[in-house]
Structures are given as structure tokens and as C-alpha cells.
C-alpha positions as a Markdown table, in Angstrom:
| # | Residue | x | y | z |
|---|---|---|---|---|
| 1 | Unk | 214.0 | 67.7 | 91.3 |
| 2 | Unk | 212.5 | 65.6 | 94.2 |
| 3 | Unk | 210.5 | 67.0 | 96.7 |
| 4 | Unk | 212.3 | 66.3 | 100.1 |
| 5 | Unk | 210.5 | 68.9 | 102.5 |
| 6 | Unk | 209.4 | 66.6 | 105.7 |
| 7 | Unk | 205.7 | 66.1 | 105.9 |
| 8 | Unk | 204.3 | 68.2 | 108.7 |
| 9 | Unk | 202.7 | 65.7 | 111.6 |
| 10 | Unk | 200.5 | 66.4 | 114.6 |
| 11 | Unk | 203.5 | 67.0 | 116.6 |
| 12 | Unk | 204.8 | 70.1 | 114.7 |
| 13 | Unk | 201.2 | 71.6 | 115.6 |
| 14 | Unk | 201.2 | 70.7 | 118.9 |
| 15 | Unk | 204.7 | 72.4 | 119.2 |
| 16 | Unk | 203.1 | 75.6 | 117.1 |
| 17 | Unk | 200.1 | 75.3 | 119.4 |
| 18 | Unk | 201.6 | 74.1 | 123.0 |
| 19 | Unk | 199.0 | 71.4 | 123.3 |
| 20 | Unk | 199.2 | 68.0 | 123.3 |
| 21 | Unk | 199.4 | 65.3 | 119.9 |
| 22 | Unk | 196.1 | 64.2 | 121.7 |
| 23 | Unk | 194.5 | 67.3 | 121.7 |
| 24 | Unk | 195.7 | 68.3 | 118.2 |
| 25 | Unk | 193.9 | 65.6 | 116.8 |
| 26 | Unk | 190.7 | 65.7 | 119.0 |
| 27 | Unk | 190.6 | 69.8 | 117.5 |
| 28 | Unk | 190.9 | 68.8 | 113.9 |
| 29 | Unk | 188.3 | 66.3 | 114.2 |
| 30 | Unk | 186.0 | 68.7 | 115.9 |
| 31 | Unk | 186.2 | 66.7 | 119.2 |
| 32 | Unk | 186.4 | 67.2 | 123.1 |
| 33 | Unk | 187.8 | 70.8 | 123.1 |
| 34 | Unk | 186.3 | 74.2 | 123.0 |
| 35 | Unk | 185.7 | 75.7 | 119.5 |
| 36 | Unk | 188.5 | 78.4 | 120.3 |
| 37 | Unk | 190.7 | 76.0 | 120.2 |
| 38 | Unk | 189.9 | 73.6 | 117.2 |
| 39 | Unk | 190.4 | 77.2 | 115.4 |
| 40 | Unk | 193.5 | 77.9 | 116.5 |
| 41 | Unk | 194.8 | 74.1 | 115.7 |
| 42 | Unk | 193.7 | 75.0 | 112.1 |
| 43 | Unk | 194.4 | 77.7 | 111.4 |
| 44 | Unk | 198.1 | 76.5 | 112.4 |
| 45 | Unk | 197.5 | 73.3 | 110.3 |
| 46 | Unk | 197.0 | 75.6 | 107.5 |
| 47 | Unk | 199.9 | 77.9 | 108.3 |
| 48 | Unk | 202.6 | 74.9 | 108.7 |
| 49 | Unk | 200.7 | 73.4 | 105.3 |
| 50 | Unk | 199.5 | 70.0 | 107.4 |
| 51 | Unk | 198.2 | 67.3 | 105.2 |
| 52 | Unk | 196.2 | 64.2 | 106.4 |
| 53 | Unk | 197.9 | 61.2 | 106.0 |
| 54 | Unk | 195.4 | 58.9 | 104.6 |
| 55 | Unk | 197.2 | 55.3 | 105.6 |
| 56 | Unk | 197.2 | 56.6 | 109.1 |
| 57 | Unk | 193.0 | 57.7 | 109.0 |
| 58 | Unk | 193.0 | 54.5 | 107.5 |
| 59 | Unk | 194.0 | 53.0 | 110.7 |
| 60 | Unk | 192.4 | 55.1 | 113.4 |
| 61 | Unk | 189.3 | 55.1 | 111.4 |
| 62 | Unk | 189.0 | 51.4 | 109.7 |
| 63 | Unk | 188.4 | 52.9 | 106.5 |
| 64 | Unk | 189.7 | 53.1 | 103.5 |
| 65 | Unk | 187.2 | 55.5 | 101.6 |
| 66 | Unk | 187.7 | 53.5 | 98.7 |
| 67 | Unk | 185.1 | 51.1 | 96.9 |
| 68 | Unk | 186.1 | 48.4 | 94.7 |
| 69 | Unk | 183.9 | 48.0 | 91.6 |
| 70 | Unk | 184.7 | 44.4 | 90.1 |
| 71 | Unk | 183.3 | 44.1 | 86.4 |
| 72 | Unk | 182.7 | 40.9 | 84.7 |
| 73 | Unk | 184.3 | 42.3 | 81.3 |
| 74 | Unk | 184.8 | 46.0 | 80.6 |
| 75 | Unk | 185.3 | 45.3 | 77.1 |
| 76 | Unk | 181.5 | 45.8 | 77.1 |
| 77 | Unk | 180.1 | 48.8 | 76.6 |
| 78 | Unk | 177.2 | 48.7 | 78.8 |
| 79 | Unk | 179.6 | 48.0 | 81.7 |
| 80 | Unk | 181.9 | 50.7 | 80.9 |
| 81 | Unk | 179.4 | 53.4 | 80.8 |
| 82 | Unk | 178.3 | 51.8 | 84.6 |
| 83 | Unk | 181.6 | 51.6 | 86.1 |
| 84 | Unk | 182.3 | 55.4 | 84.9 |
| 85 | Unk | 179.0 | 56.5 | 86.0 |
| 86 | Unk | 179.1 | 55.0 | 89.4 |
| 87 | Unk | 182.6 | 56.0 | 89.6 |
| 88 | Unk | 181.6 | 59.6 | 89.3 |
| 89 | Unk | 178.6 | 59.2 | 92.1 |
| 90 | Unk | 180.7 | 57.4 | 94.9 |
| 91 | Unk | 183.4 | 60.4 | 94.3 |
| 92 | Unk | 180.1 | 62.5 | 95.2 |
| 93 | Unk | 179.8 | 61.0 | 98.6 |
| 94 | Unk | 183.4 | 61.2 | 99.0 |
| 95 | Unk | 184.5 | 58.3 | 98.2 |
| 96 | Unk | 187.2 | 56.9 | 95.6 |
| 97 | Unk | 186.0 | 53.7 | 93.3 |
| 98 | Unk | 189.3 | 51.4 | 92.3 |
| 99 | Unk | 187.2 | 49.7 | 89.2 |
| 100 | Unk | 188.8 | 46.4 | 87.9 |
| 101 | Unk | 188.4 | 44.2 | 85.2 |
| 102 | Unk | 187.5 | 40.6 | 85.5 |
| 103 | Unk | 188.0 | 39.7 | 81.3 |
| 104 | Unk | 185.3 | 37.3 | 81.9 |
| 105 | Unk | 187.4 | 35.2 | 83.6 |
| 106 | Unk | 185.8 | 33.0 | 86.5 |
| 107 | Unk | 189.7 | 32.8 | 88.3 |
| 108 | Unk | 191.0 | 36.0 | 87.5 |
| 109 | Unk | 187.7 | 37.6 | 89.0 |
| 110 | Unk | 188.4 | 35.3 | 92.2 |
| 111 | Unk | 192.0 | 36.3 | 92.2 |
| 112 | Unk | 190.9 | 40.5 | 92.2 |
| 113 | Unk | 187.9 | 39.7 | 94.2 |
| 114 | Unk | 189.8 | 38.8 | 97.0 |
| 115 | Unk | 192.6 | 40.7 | 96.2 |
| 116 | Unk | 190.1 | 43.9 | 96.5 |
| 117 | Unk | 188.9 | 42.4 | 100.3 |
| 118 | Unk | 192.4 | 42.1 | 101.2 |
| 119 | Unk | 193.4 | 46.0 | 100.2 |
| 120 | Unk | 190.4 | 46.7 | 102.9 |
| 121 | Unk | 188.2 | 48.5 | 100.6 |
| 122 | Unk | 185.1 | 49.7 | 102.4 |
| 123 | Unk | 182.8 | 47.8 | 100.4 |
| 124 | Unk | 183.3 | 45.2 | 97.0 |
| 125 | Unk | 180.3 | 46.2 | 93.9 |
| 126 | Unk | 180.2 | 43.3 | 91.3 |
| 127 | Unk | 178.7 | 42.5 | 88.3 |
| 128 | Unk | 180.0 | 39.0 | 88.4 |
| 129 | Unk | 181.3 | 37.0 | 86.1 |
| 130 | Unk | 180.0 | 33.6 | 88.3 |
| 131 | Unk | 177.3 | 34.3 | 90.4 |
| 132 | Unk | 177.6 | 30.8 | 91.8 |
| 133 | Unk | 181.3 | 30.9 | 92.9 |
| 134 | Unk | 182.8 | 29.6 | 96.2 |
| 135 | Unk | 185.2 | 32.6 | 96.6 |
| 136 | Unk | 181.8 | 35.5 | 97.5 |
| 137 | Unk | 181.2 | 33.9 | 100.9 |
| 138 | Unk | 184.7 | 34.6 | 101.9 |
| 139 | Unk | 184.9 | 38.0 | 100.5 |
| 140 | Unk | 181.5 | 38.6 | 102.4 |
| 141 | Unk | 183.1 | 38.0 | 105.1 |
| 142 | Unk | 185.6 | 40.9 | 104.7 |
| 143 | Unk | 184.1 | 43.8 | 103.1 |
| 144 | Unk | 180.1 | 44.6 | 102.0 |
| 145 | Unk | 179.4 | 42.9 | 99.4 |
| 146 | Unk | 176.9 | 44.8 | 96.7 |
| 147 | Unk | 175.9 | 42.7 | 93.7 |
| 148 | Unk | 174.4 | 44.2 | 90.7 |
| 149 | Unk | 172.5 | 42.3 | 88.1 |
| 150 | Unk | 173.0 | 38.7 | 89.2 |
| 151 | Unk | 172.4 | 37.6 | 93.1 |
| 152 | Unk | 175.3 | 35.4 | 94.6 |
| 153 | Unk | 173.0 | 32.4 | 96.0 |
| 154 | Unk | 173.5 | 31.5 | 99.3 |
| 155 | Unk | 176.0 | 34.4 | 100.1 |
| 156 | Unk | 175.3 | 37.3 | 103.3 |
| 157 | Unk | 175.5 | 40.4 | 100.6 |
| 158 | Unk | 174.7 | 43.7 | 101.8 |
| 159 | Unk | 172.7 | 44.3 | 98.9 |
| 160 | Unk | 171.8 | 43.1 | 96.1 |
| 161 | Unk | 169.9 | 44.9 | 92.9 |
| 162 | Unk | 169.5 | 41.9 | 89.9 |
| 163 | Unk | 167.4 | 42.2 | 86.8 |
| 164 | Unk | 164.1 | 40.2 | 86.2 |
| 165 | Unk | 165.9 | 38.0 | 83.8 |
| 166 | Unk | 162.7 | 35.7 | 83.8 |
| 167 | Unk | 160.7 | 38.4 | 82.7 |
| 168 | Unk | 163.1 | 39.7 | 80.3 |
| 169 | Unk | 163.9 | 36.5 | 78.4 |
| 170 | Unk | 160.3 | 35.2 | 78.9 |
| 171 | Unk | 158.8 | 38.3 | 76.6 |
| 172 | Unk | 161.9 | 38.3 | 74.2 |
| 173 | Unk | 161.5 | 34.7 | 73.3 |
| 174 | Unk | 158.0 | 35.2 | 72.9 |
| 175 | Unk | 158.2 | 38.3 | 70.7 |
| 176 | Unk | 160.4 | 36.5 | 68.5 |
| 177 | Unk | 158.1 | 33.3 | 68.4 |
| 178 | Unk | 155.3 | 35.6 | 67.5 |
| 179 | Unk | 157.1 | 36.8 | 64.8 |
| 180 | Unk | 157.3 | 33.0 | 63.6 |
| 181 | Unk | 160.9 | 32.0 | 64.4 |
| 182 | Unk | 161.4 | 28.4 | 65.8 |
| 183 | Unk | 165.2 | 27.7 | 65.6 |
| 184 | Unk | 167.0 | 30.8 | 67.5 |
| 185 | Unk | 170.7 | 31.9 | 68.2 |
| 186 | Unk | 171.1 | 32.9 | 72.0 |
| 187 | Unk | 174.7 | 34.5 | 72.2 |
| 188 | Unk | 176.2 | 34.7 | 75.5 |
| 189 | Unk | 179.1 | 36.0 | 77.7 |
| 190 | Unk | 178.6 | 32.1 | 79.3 |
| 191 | Unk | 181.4 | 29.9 | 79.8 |
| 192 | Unk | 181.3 | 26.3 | 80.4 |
| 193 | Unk | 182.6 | 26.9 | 83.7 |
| 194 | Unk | 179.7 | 29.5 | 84.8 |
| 195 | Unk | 176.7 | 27.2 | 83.0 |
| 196 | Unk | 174.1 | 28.5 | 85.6 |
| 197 | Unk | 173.7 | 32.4 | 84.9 |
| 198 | Unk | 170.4 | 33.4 | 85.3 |
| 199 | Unk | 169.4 | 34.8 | 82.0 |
| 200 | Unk | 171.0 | 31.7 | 80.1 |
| 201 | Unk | 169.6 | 29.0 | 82.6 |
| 202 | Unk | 165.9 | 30.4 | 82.1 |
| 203 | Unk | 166.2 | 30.4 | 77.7 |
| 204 | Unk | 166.3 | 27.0 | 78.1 |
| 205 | Unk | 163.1 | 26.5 | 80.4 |
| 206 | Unk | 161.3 | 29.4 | 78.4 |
| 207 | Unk | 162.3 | 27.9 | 74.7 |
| 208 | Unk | 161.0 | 24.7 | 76.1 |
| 209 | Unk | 157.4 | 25.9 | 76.8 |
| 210 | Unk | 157.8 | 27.9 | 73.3 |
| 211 | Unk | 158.1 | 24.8 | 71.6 |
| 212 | Unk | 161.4 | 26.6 | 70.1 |
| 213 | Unk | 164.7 | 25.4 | 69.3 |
| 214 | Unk | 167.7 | 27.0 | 70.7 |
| 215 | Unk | 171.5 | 26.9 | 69.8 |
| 216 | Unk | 173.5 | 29.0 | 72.3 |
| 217 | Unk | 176.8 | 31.0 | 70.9 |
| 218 | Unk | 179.6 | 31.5 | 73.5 |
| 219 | Unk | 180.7 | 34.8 | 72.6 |
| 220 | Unk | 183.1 | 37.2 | 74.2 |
| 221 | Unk | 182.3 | 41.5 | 74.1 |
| 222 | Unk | 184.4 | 42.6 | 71.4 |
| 223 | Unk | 183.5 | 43.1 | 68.0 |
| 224 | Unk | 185.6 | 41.3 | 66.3 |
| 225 | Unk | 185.4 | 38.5 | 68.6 |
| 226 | Unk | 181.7 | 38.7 | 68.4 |
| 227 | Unk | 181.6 | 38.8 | 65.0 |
| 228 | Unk | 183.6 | 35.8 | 64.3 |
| 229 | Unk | 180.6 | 34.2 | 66.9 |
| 230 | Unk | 178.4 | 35.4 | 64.7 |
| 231 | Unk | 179.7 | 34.2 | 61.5 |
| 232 | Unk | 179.7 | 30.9 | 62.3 |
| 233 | Unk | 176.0 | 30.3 | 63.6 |
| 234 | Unk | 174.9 | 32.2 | 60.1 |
| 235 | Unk | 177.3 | 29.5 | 57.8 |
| 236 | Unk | 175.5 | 26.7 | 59.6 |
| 237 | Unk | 172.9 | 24.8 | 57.0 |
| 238 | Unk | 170.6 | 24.8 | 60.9 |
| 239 | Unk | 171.6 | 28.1 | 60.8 |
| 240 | Unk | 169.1 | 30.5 | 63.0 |
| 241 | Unk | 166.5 | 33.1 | 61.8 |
| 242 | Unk | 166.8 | 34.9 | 65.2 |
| 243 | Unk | 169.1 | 36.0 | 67.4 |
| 244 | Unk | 168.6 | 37.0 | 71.3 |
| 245 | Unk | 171.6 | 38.4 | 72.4 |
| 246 | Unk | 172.9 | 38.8 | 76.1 |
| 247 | Unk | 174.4 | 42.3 | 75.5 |
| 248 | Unk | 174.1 | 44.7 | 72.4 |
| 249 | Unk | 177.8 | 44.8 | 72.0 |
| 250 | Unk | 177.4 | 41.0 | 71.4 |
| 251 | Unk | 174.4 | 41.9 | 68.8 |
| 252 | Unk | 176.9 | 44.0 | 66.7 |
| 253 | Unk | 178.8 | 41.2 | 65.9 |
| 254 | Unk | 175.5 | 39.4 | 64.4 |
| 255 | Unk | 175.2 | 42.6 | 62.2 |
| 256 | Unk | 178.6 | 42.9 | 61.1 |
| 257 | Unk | 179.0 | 39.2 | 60.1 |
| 258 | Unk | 175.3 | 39.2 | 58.5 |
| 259 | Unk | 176.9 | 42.1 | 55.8 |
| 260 | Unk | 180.4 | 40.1 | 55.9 |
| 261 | Unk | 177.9 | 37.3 | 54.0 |
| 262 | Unk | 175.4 | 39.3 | 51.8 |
| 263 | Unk | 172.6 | 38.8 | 54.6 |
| 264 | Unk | 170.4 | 41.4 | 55.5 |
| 265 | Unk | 168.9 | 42.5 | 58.7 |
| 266 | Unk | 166.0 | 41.5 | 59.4 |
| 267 | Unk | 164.7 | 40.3 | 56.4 |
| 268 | Unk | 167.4 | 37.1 | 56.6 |
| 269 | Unk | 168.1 | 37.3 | 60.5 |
| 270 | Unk | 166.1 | 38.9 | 63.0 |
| 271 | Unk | 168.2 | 40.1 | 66.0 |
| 272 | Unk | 167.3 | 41.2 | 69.6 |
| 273 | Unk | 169.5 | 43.1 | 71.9 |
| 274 | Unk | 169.1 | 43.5 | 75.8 |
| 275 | Unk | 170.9 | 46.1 | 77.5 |
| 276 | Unk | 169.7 | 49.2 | 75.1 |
| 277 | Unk | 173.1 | 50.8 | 74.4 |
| 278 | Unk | 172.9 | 54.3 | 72.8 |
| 279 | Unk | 174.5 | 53.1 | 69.8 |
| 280 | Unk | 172.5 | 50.5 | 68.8 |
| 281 | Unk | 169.8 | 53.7 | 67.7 |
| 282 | Unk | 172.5 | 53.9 | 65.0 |
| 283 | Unk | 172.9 | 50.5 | 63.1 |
| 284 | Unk | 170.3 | 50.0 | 60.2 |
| 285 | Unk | 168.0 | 48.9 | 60.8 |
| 286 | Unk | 168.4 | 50.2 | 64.4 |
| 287 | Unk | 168.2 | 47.3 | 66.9 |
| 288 | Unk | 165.6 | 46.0 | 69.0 |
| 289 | Unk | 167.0 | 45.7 | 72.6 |
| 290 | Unk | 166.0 | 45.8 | 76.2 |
| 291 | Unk | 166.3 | 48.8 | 78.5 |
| 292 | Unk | 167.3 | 48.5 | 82.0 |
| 293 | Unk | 166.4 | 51.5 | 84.6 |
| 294 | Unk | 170.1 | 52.4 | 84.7 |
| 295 | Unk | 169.8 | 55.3 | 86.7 |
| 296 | Unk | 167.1 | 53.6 | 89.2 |
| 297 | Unk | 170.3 | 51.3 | 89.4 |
| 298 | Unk | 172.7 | 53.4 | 90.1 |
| 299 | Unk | 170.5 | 55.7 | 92.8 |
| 300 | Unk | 169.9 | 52.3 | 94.5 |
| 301 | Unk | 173.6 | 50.9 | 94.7 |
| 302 | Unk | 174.9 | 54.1 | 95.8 |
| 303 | Unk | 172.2 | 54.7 | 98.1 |
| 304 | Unk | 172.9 | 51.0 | 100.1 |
| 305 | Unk | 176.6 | 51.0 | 99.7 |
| 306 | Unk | 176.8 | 54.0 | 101.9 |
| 307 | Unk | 174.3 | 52.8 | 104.3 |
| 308 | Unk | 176.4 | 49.5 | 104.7 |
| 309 | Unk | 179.7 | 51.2 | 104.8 |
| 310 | Unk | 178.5 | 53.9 | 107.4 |
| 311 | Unk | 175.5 | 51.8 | 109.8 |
| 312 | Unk | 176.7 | 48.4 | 108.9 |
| 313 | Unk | 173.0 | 47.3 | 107.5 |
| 314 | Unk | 171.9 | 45.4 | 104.9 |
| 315 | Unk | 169.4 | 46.3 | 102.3 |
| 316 | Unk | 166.4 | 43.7 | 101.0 |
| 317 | Unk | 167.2 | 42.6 | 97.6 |
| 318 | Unk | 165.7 | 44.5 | 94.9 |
| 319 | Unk | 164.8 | 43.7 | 91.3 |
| 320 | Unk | 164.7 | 45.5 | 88.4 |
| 321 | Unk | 162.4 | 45.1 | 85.4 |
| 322 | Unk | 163.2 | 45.9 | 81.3 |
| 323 | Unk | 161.3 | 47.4 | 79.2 |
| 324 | Unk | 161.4 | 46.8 | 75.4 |
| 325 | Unk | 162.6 | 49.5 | 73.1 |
| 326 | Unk | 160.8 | 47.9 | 69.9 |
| 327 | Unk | 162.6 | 48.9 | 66.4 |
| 328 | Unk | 163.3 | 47.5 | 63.1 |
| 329 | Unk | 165.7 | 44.9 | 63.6 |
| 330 | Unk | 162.8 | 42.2 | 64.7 |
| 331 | Unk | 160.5 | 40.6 | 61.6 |
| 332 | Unk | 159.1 | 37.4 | 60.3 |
| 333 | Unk | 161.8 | 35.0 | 58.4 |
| 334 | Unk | 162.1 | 34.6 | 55.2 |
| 335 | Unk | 159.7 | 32.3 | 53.1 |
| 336 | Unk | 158.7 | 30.8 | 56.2 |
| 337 | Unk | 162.0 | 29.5 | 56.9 |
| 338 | Unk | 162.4 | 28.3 | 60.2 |
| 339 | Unk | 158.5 | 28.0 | 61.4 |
| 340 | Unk | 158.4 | 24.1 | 60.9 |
């Protein structure tokens, strides 16, 4: 049955206590009255079974205790692992993270990203889907704003921790050059709406200098969706001896339509992950990739979201290098194909 027992209010203690609504509140807050009496006032809080109500701290207090966390597609492992982990260390520092999915959608992430502002969360962490989009100013306006991975150009953010994608696609595309591959595969989350990502923008500048030849593969997360990506590129006659991938989840998909087709990794494609997921230890061969400092991330975001949400201040940008975990999914192609 329903539970219809009235909530208890300040009044009722004040009544219990014979003080003032003011005064009750001032003694559970540990303010302006005598430690005597902030013990009595809880101790009949406790005995009358007083519960805060958290839409009226809300208001007295202007916040919310709640963070948003706004992914660009959770269908990616990296980013799940992330948004749990961060999850777990905001809930540490007492506050609740309300973590949302974008699908890799450039409107739906404008419709939650303000959506989030206008629920009043404390302070809005992205990994955004368009880093370039008109909407971030706006939501800067109401909330911190925390990016992670990607800055938001031109935006007042209260942080901002992005990864050294020049240095990171800069030493991939070179490793793979070394290893004599001149026509590569870059598969990417990229849409055509969101054609100025960092890490995609800079494979064209870098493959340039390289004297390489690049065909990029819009892909989504999933595997199956990946795969089908995948499949494609390898049934092309131009098809690629390489593959640099934005995100090992993507980098399955190459694997998975390479043994769909009787080709083997890497002796008939090479491929190159870059966000190091413990899985990818697994496949066989198990795959190259790039490793972020994830938990020098995390310390860092947590760290600056709760000095904006309590002081107000905003933190320098910080960038974060990758290091290469080097494995066996990475070798010279076959018969030379692809060195011309």
C-alpha cells in the first residue's frame, strides 16, 4: 500500500523544540546558535524521522548536487567505462552524475545539452559529439562547463582536459608509413555535419607531409555497424593495407569483416587502435592501439569540477599525451602492396 504519513517539516521541530522555523534551520546547518541547541534540534529531527527535502536545499542553496555527464555515444566502450568511473568519483565528493547519451547525434546532443543546463545541474562534463557547435556558449552561460577530450573553440569553459591528437595521429601515421603502407583507411565517429574534429582534421595535414593516401570510413561504435564499415573499405579494388582507427570498438569491426572475407590480420591489413581498451589484449593478433592516462583524466576533471562548482574558478586547459601500446596487429603489406 502507499505510503501516506506527512513528511515531517521544520515547523513540526520547531513545535517539538519551542524555537523558531528560523532557528531550526540555522541549528541543522550548524549556524548562529549555541552548540546545545543544534543538539537538541537533532536529536528531535531524528526522533520525529526529519528528512531534507532536496528541491527546497535546492533553492536556498542554488544547487542541485547533481552533475550532468553528456557522452558523444555510449555505445562505445571506452566511453562507457568513463562515464561509470567518473560516475563513481563525483558520488565520492557527494555528488550525483545524471550521465546521458548523445548517439552521436550533433541535434540530439544540443537538445540534452541544454536540456541538462536547464534542470540546473551544478556543472555540464562532455565529450562532445561537435566540438564546434553554436549551442556550448549558451550552455556556458548556465552551468560550468567541463570538456573532456576535445576543446569547444571560442567558448568560456571551466575546464578543459583534450588529448594531444597532433601528437597522437602524427606518430600513428608515421608508424604505419614506416612499416610501408601508403594508401590507409582512417575510420571515424565523424559525420559530415561535424567535419572539423581535431583528430580527423589533422590525418589529413599529417597524411599530406607523409606523402600517404587516405580514404576516411564514417563509422558508428557498434560492432555490427562497424563491421559493415569495415567490409566495404576491404571489397574496394583501392582497398587499404592499413587501418588507423578513432576508437578500438571501431577497430573490431575491421577484424571481424577481415575473417568475414578470408583476410588475415596483419599479414593482409594492418590495423591501429587508439583508445587501448582492455579487450583489444584479447583479439589475435592483439591490437595495436593508443593509451590515454585515464585515471590522470579522471583525477583532473573531478578535481576542477568541484573547484568550479564550489569557488566559481576556472582551471587552464590541460592536455594529455598517448602513449603507444605496440602489439601484433601492425606489419608490412603484403608483396609490397600498397608502397607505390
Amino acid at each position: 500500500m502507499p505510503n501516506n504519513q506527512r513528511r515531517i517539516t521544520l515547523r513540526d521541530i520547531a513545535k517539538d523544540t519551542g524555537l523558531s522555523p528560523a532557528a531550526v534551520s540555522y541549528a541543522l546547518r550548524g549556524l548562529q546558535v549555541p552548540p546545545e541547541t543544534q543538539r537538541r534540534v537533532r536529536e528531535a529531527a531524528d526522533r520525529l524521522g526529519y528528512q531534507v527535502d532536496p528541491i527546497a536545499r535546492a533553492l536556498a542553496s542554488g544547487r542541485t548536487d547533481t552533475v550532468g555527464v553528456l557522452c558523444e555515444s555510449l555505445t562505445d566502450a571506452w566511453q562507457q567505462g568513463l562515464a561509470v568511473t567518473l560516475g563513481r568519483r563525483l558520488l565520492a565528493t557527494g555528488r550525483h552524475a545524471l550521465i546521458v547519451d548523445a548517439c552521436n547525434d550533433p541535434q540530439l546532443e544540443a537538445q540534452l545539452a541544454s536540456h541538462l543546463a536547464a534542470q540546473r545541474v551544478d556543472a555540464l562534463i562532455v565529450l562532445p559529439v561537435d566540438p564546434a557547435a553554436d549551442h556550448w556558449k549558451q550552455v556556458a552561460r548556465q552551468t560550468a562547463l567541463i570538456a573532456i577530450g576535445d576543446g569547444l573553440p571560442g567558448v568560456t569553459t571551466s575546464a578543459e582536459v583534450v588529448f594531444d591528437n597532433e601528437l597522437g595521429v602524427t606518430d600513428a601515421l608515421s608508424r604505419l608509413a614506416s612499416a610501408g603502407h601508403r594508401t590507409i583507411g582512417v575510420v571515424t565517429p565523424r559525420l559530415a555535419s561535424t567535419p572539423d574534429r581535431p583528430a580527423e582534421s589533422m590525418v589529413h595535414r599529417v597524411a599530406g607531409e607523409l606523402g600517404l593516401t587516405l580514404t576516411v570510413h564514417t563509422s558508428p561504435y557498434d560492432l555490427e555497424g562497424a563491421t559493415a564499415v569495415a567490409r566495404t573499405a576491404l571489397t574496394d579494388p583501392d582497398r587499404p593495407t592499413a587501418f588507423l582507427c578513432f576508437g578500438d570498438s571501431m577497430a573490431y569491426g575491421v577484424y571481424a569483416a577481415a575473417r568475414d572475407l578470408g583476410l588475415t590480420v596483419p599479414d593482409d591489413v594492418s590495423v591501429l587502435g587508439y583508445d587501448d581498451q582492455p579487450l583489444s589484449r584479447l583479439l589475435t593478433p592483439p591490437l595495436s592501439s593508443y593509451r590515454w592516462p585515464v585515471d590522470e583524466l579522471l583525477d583532473l576533471i573531478v578535481e576542477r569540477t568541484v573547484r568550479a562548482v564550489e569557488e566559481g574558478k576556472r582551471s587552464r586547459r590541460k592536455v594529455l599525451a598517448p602513449t603507444v601500446q605496440w602489439r601484433g596487429s601492425v606489419a608490412g603489406p603484403r608483396n609490397g602492396a600498397g608502397t607505390g
